[in-house]
C-alpha positions in Angstrom: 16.4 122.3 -149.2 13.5 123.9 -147.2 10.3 125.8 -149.5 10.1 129.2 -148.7 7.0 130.4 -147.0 6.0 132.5 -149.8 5.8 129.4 -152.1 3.6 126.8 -150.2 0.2 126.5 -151.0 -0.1 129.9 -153.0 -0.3 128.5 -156.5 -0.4 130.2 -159.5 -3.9 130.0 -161.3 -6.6 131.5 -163.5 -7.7 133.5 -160.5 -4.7 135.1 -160.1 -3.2 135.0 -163.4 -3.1 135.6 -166.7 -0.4 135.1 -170.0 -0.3 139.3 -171.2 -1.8 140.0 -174.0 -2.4 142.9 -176.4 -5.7 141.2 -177.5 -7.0 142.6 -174.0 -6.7 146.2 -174.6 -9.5 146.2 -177.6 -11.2 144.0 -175.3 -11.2 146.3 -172.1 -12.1 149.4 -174.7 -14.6 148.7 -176.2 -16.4 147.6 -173.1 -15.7 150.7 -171.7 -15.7 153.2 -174.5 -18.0 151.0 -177.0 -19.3 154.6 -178.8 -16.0 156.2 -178.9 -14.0 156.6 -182.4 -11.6 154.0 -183.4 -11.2 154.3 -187.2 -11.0 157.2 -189.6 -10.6 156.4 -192.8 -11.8 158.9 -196.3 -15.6 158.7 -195.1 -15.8 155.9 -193.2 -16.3 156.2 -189.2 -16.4 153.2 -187.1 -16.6 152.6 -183.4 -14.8 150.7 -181.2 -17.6 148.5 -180.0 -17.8 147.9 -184.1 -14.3 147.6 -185.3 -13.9 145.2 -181.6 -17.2 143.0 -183.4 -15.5 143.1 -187.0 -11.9 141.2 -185.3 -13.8 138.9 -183.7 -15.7 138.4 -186.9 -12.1 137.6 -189.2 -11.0 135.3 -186.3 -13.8 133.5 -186.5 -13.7 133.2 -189.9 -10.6 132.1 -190.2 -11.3 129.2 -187.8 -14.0 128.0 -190.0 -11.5 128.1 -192.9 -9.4 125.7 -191.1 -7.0 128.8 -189.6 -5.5 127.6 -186.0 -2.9 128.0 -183.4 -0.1 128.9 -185.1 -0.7 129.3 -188.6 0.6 132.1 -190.8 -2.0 134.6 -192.2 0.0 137.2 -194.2 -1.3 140.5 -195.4 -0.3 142.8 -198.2 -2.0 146.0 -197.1 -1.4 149.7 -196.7 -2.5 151.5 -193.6 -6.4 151.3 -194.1 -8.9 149.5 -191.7 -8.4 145.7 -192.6 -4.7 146.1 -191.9 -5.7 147.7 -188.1 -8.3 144.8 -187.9 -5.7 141.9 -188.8 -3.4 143.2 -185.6 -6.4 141.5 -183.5 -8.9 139.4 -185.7 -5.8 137.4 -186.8 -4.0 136.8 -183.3 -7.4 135.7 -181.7 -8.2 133.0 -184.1 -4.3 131.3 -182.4 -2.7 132.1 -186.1 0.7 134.3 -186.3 0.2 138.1 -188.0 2.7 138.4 -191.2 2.6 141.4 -192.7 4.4 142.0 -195.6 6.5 144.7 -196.9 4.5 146.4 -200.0 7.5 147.8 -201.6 9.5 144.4 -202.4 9.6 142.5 -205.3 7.3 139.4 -206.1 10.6 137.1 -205.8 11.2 138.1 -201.9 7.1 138.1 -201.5 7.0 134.5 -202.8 9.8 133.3 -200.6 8.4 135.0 -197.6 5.1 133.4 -198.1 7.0 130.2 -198.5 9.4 130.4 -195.6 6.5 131.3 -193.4 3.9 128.4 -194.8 1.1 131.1 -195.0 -2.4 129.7 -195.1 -3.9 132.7 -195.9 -3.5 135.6 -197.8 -5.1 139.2 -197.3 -4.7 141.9 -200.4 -5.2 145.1 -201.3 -5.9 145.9 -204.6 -3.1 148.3 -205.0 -0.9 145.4 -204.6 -2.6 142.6 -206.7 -0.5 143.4 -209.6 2.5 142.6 -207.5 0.9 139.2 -205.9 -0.3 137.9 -209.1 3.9 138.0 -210.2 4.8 136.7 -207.0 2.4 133.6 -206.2 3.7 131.6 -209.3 7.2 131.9 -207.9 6.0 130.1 -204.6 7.8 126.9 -204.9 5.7 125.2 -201.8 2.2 123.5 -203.3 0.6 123.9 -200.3 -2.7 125.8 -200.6 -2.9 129.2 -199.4 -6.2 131.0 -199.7 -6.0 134.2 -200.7 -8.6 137.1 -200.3 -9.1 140.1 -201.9 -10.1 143.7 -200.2 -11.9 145.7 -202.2 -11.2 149.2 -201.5 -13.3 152.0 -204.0 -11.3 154.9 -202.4 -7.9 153.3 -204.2 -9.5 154.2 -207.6 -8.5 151.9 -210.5 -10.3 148.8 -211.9 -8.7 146.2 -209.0 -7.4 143.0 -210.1 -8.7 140.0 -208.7 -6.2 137.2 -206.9 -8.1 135.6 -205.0 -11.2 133.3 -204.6 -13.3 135.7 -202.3 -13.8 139.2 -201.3 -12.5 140.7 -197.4 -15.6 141.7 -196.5 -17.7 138.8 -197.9 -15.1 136.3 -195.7 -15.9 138.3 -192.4 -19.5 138.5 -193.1 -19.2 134.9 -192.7 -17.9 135.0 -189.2 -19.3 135.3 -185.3 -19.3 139.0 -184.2 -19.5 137.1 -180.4 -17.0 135.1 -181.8 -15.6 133.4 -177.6 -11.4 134.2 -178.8 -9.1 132.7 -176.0 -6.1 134.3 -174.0 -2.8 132.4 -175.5 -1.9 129.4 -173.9 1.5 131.1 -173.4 2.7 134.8 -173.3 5.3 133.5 -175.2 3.4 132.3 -177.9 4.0 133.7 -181.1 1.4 136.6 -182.8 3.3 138.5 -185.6 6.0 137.3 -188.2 8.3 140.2 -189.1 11.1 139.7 -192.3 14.1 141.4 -191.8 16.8 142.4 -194.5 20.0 140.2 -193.3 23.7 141.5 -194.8 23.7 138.0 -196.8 20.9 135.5 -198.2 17.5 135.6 -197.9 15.2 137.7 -195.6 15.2 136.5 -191.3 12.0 135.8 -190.0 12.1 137.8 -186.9 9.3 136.1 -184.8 7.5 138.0 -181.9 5.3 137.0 -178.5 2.5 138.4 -176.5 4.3 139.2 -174.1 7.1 141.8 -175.5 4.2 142.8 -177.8 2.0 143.8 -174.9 5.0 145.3 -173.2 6.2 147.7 -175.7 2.8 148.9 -176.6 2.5 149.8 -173.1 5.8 151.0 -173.2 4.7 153.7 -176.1 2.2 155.1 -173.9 4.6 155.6 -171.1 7.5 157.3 -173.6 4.7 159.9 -175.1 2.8 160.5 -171.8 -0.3 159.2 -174.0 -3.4 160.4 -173.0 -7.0 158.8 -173.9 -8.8 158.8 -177.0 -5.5 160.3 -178.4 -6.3 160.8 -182.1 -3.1 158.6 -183.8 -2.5 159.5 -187.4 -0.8 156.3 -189.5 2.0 157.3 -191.8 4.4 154.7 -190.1 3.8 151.6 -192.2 2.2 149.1 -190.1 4.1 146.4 -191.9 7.0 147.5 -190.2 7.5 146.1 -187.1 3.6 145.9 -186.9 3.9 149.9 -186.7 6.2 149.6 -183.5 3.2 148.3 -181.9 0.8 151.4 -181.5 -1.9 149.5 -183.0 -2.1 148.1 -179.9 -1.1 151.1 -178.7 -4.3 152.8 -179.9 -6.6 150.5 -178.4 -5.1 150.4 -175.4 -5.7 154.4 -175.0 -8.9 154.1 -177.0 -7.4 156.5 -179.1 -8.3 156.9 -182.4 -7.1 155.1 -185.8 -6.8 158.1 -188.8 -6.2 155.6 -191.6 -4.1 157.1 -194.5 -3.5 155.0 -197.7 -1.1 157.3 -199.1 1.7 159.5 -197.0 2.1 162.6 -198.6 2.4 166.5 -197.0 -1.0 167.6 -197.9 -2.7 164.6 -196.9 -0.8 164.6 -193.0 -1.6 168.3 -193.0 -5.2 167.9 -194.2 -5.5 164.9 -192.0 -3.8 167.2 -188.7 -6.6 169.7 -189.7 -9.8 168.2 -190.0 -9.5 165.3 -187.2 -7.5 167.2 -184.8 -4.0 164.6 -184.7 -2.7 164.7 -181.7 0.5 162.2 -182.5 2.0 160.3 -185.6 5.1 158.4 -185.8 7.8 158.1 -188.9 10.7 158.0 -190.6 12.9 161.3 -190.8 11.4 161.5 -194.7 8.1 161.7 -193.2 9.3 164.9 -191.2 11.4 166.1 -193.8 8.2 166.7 -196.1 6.5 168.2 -193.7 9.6 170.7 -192.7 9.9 171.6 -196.1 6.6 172.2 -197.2 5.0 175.2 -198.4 3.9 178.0 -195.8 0.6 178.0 -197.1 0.2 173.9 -196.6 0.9 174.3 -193.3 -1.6 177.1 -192.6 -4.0 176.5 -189.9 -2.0 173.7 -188.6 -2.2 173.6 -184.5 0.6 173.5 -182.4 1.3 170.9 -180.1 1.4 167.5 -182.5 3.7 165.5 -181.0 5.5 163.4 -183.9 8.3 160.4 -183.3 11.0 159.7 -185.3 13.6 156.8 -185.4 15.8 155.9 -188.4 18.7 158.5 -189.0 19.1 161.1 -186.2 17.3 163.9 -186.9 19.4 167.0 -187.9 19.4 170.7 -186.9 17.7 171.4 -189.3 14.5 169.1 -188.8 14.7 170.0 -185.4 14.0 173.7 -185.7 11.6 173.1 -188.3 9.5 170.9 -186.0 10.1 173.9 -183.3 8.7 176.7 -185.7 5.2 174.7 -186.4 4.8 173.8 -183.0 5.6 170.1 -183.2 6.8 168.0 -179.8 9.5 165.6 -181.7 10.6 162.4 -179.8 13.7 160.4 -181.0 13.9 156.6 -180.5 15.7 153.7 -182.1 15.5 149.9 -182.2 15.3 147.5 -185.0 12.8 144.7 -186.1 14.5 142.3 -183.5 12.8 144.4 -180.7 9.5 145.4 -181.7 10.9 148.8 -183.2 11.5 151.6 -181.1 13.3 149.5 -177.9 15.1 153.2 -176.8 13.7 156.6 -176.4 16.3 160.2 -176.3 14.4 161.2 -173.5 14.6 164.8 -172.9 15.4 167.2 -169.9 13.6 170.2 -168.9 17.3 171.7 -169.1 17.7 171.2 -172.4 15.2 174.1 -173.6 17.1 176.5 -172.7 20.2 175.6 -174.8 20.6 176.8 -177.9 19.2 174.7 -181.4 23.1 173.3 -182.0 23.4 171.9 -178.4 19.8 170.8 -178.4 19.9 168.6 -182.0 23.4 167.0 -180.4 21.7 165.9 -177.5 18.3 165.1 -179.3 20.3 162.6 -182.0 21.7 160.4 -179.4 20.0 157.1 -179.6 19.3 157.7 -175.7 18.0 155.2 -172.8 16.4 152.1 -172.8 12.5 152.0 -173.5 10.3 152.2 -169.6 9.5 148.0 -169.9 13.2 146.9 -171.4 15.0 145.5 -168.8 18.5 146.7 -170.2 19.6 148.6 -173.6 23.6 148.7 -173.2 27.2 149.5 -175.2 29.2 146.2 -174.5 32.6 144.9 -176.1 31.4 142.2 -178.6 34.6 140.0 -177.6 34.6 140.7 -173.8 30.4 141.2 -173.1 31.5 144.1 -170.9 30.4 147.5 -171.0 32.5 150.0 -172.2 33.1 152.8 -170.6 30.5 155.7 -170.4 33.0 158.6 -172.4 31.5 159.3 -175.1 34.6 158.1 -177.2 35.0 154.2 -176.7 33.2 152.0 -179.3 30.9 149.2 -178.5 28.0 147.6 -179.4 24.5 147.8 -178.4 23.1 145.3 -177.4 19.6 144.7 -175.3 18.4 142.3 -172.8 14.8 142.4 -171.6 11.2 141.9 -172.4 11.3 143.9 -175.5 13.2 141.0 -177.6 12.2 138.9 -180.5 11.6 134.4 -179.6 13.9 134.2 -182.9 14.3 133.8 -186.1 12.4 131.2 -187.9 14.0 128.2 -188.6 17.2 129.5 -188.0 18.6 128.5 -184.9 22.5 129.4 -185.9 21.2 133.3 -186.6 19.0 133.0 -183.4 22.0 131.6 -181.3 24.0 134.5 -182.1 22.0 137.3 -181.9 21.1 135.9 -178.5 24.9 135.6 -177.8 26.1 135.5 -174.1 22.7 136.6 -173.1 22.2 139.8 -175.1 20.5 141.1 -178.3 23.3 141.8 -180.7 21.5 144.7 -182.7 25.2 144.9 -185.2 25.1 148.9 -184.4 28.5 150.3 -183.2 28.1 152.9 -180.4 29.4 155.0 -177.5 27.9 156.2 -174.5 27.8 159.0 -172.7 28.6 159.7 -168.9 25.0 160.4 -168.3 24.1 157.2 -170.0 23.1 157.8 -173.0 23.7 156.1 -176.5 25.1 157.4 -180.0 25.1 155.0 -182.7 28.8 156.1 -184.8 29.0 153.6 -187.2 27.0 149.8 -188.8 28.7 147.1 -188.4 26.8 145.1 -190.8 26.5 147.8 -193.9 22.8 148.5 -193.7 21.8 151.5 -195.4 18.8 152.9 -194.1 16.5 154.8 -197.1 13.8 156.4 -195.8 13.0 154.3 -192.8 13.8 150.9 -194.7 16.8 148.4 -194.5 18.8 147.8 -197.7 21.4 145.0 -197.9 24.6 146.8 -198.9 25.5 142.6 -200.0 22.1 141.9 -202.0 22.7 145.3 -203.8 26.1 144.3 -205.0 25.2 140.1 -205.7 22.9 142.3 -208.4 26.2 144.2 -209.4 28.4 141.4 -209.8 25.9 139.7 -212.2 26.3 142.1 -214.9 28.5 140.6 -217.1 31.0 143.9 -217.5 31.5 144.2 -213.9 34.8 143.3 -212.4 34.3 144.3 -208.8 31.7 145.9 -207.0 31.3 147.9 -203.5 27.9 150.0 -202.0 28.1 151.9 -199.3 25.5 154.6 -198.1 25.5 157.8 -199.5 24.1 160.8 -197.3 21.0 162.1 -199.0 18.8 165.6 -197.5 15.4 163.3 -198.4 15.9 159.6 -197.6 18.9 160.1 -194.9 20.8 157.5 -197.0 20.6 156.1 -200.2 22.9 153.3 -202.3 26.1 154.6 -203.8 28.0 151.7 -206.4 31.4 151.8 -206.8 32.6 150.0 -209.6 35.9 148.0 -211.4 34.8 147.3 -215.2 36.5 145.0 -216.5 39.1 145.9 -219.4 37.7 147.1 -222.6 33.8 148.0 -221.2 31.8 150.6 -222.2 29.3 150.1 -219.6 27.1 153.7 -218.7 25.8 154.5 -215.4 22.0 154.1 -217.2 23.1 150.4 -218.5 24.1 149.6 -214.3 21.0 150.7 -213.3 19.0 149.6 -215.8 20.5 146.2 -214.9 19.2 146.8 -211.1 15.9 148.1 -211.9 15.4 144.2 -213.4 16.4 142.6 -210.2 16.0 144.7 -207.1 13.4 146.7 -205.6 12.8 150.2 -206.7 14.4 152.0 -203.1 17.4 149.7 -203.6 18.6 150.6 -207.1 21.9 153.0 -206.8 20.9 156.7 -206.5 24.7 157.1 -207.2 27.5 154.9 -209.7 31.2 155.6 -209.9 33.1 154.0 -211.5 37.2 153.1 -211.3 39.4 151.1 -209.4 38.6 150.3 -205.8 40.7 150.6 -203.0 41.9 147.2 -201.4 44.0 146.0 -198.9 46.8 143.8 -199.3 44.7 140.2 -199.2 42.2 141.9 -201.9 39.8 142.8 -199.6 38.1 146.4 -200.8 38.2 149.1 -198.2 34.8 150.3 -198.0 36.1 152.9 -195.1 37.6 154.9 -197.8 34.7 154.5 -200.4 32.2 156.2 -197.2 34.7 159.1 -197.7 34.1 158.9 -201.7 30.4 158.7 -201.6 29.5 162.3 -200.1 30.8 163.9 -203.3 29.4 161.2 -205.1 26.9 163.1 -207.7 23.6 161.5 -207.2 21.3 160.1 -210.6 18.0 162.1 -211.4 14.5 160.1 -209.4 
C-alpha cells in the first residue's frame, strides 16, 4: 500500500500543533486585555492580567504541595472568585477539577471525595458545617489537605476544616508560575458526579478537548461578543457551569460573581454592572418573571438569558418578552459538558403568535455548532427514526462534546457508549425540520429546579421505613421547580403512618430538594408479575396536593 502524498515528510509537530485547551483562552486575554475586568464580586474588582497571575499562583502551589498530573483537587464553593480561579489554577498544575455539588448530604460528599481519591480540598465557609459531617464518613485513609476560604462577605463566625487558609496557600505560589499544554487533549481536567437511577453517584469524567470545544461552542450559540459582562447564577458545580468559565475568558468577558441567586440580587446585579447574559435553570427565570414591577424597574432590555432543564412554558416566554429579555433554550446532561443542543430560532418565528412561538421554542432543538451529531435513534436497531414528530426514540450524541467516561466503571461507560453513540436515557421525537422534543425519561429522573433526583434512591429511603409496604416516586409538575417528588405509598396493614412521619423519615436520609413535596398513600397499581405501573401514578401525581416548603 502506497503513502499518500499528503502524508510523506509533513509531520505533525510543536510547530504546527497543539493538544486544545481551555487553559489558552485566559492565557491569550490577559495578554491582550491585561487591564480589562474579569471579576465582580460585592466590592472586589480584579483584572484579568491579575485573576490570570492568581491561577498560576494555585497551580503552583499545589505543585509544591505534592499536586500532579492527574490528581483530584475537589472544591466545595458557591459562585465567588476562588471557584472561577479553580477552572484554571487547578487544570494547569496537571490535577483533575472536582467540583462538588453544595446541596448534598455529607454521606454522598464523603463517597465522592473517596471514589475520586481527592488530594485536596477547597471550602467555603458556608459549607464547613457540611464538610466537617462528611470527612469522618470518608472511609479511604489517605490524606487529603483541606483548605479553608475565608470569605467576610458570607457573614457568620466560619468554621475552620482545614489546616490553612485559600489565600495564605496561593500567596505561597509563583505568579510566573511556567504551566504546560496537556500532554494529550484527551487528558482529563474536571470530574463531574452524576445522579444514576441506582447506587451511588457516576463519575462523569471530562477532557480538554470537548471542554475547549463547547466553550467555544457557547460563544457561537449566543453570538457572544467581547468583554460580554456574564452574570453567574448557573452553579458552576454543575457541569463546571456548561463551560462558560472558559467561556468568559475566552471573550474576555466579565465574571459578576453572585454567592447567593435570588430576584433582587440578579436585578441589582443587571443594574449596576450592566449584564449582558446569564444562564439557568427555568426557577431562575421563573423568579425573575414573577417578580414585583417595581424590582424590575430600571432593568434594560436586551439581557439575553439561557435556559435548559424543563421546557420553558408560555408563560415564561412572554414574561421574558415583556422585560426585554433574549431567552435561548438548550439541553444536554452532565455526560456532555451540559448544554450539547441549542432550539435555535428563525427570524420567521417572530411573527407567530406567543402559543406557536413557546411550541417551537420547547423543542430540545439541533445539535450544539462543534457536536458532530445530536440524533433520535431506535435503542434496539441504532437507526434513526423517522423525522414525524410522532415516532419515539432516543437521543443519543456522537461527537466532540462527549464525556472519556465514567470513573472506574467501565460496564456504565460501555453502554452509554453503546454502538458508537451517547445514550443520554431521554425518549424523543423529531421533527421534519430536524428538530428534537424530549416526550418522556426513560430512566425516572426528576429534574427540581435544574438538579437530578433519583426517582430509585428516593424510594430505597421509602422502603426503609419500617410501615412501608411498597413504594413508587414519580415527578410531580410544580409552577416553581418544573418537577418535584411525589411518593406513592402501600402501608402495610394496621399503620398509622402520617404524611409528616414519611417525610420526617426522608428529611434524616436524603437531601433537602429530594424529600417528597407530595405523599399519597393507598394501594398501587401493578401489573400482573407485581411490577407497579408508574405510567398510571404520572396520571395520579398532577392532582396530587403538594406539602407546605
Amino acid at each position: 500500500m502506497s503513502t499518500s502524498i499528503y502524508d510523506q515528510n509533513l509531520p505533525q509537530n510543536e510547530a504546527n500543533h497543539a493538544p486544545l485547551t481551555p487553559l489558552s483562552f485566559i492565557e491569550r486575554t490577559a495578554e491582550v486585555y491585561p487591564d480589562r475586568l474579569a471579576i465582580i464580586y460585592g466590592d472586589l474588582r480584579r483584572t484579568w492580567s491579575e485573576t490570570y497571575a492568581r491561577c498560576r499562583q494555585l497551580a503552583s502551589s499545589l505543585q509544591k504541595a505534592g499536586v500532579g498530573k492527574n490528581d483530584t483537587v475537589a472544591v466545595m464553593l458557591p459562585n465567588t472568585p476562588p471557584m472561577v480561579e479553580a477552572h484554571f489554577g487547578v487544570p494547569m498544575s496537571g490535577a483533575v477539577l472536582n467540583t462538588l455539588n453544595t446541596r448534598l448530604d455529607p454521606e454522598t460528599i464523603a463517597f465522592m471525595l473517596d471514589h475520586g481519591e481527592a488530594k485536596v480540598l477547597i471550602v467555603d465557609p458556608e459549607f464547613a458545617p457540611l464538610v466537617a459531617k462528611a470527612l469522618p464518613m470518608r472511609k479511604l485513609d489517605t490524606p487529603l489537605l483541606v483548605i479553608d476560604v475565608e470569605d467576610a462577605s458570607y457573614g457568620p463566625a466560619a468554621q475552620q476544616v482545614g489546616s490553612q487558609t485559600y489565600e495564605d496557600f496561593v500567596a505561597k505560589g509563583d505568579a510566573k508560575f511556567a504551566w504546560q499544554l496537556p500532554g494529550d487533549e484527551w487528558d482529563a481536567i474536571a470530574l463531574n458526579y452524576t445522579s444514576g437511577t441506582t447506587g451511588n453517584p457516576k463519575g462523569v469524567v471530562y477532557h480538554h478537548r470537548g471542554a475547549t470545544i463547547n466553550a467555544i461552542s457557547n460563544v457561537l450559540e449566543w453570538d457572544m461578543p467581547k468583554h460580554a459582562v456574564y452574570l453567574w447564577t448557573l452553579p458552576m458545580f454543575h457541569c463546571n457551569g456548561w463551560c462558560f468559565p472558559w467561556t468568559v475568558a475566552a471573550r474576555a468577558a466579565v465574571n459578576v460573581c453572585l454567592r447567593r441567586v435570588d430576584a433582587q440580587s440578579i436585578f441589582d446585579a443587571i443594574r449596576n454592572h450592566g449584564v449582558t447574559h446569564y444562564c439557568g435553570a427555568p426557577i431562575v427565570h421563573g423568579l425573575l418573571v414573577n417578580a414585583s414591577a417595581a424590582m424590575k424597574e430600571g432593568v434594560p432590555a436586551g439581557v439575553k438569558a439561557m435556559v435548559a432543564g424543563a421546557a420553558p412554558p408560555a408563560a415564561m416566554i412572554e414574561g421574558m418578552e415583556a422585560m426585554g429579555f433574549d431567552i435561548t433554550h438548550v439541553y444536554g446532561l452532565t455526560e456532555v459538558y451540559g448544554p450539547a443542543t441549542v432550539c435555535a430560532k428563525h427570524e420567521a418565528w417572530n411573527d407567530l403568535d406567543i402559543g406557536e412561538r413557546a411550541r417551537l421554542n420547547a423543542r430540545q432543538g439541533v445539535r450544539y455548532h462543534l457536536q458532530r451529531s445530536a440524533a433520535v435513534l431506535d435503542p434496539e436497531t441504532m437507526e434513526p427514526v423517522p423525522h414525524d414528530g410522532e415516532t419515539m426514540g432516543e437521543i443519543m450524541f456522537q461527537g466532540n462534546i462527549a464525556m472519556k467516561g465514567y470513573l472506574k466503571n467501565p460496564k456504565a461507560t460501555e453502554e452509554a457508549f453503546r454502538g458508537g453513540w451517547f445514550h443520554s436515557g431521554d425518549l424523543a421525537v423529531q421533527y421534519p425540520d430536524g428538530y428534537i422534543k424530549i416526550k418522556d425519561r426513560s430512566k425516572d429522573i426528576i429534574i427540581s429546579g435544574g438538579e437530578n433526583i433519583s426517582s430509585i434512591e428516593v424510594e430505597d429511603v421509602l422502603y426503609r421505613h419500617p410501615d412501608v409496604l411498597a413504594a413508587a416516586v414519580v415527578a410531580k409538575p410544580d409552577p416553581k421547580w418544573g418537577e418535584t417528588p411525589c411518593a406513592f405509598i402501600e402501608l402495610k396493614a394496621g399503620a398509622t403512618t402520617t404524611v409528616e412521619d414519611i417525610v420526617a423519615h426522608c428529611k434524616k436520609h436524603l437531601a433537602g430538594f429530594k424529600v417528597p413535596r407530595a405523599v399519597v398513600f393507598g394501594d398501587l397499581p401493578k401489573t400482573s408479575t407485581g411490577k407497579i405501573q408508574k405510567f398510571e401514578l404520572r396520571k395520579q401525581a398532577g392532582s396530587a396536593s403538594a406539602i407546605d416548603a
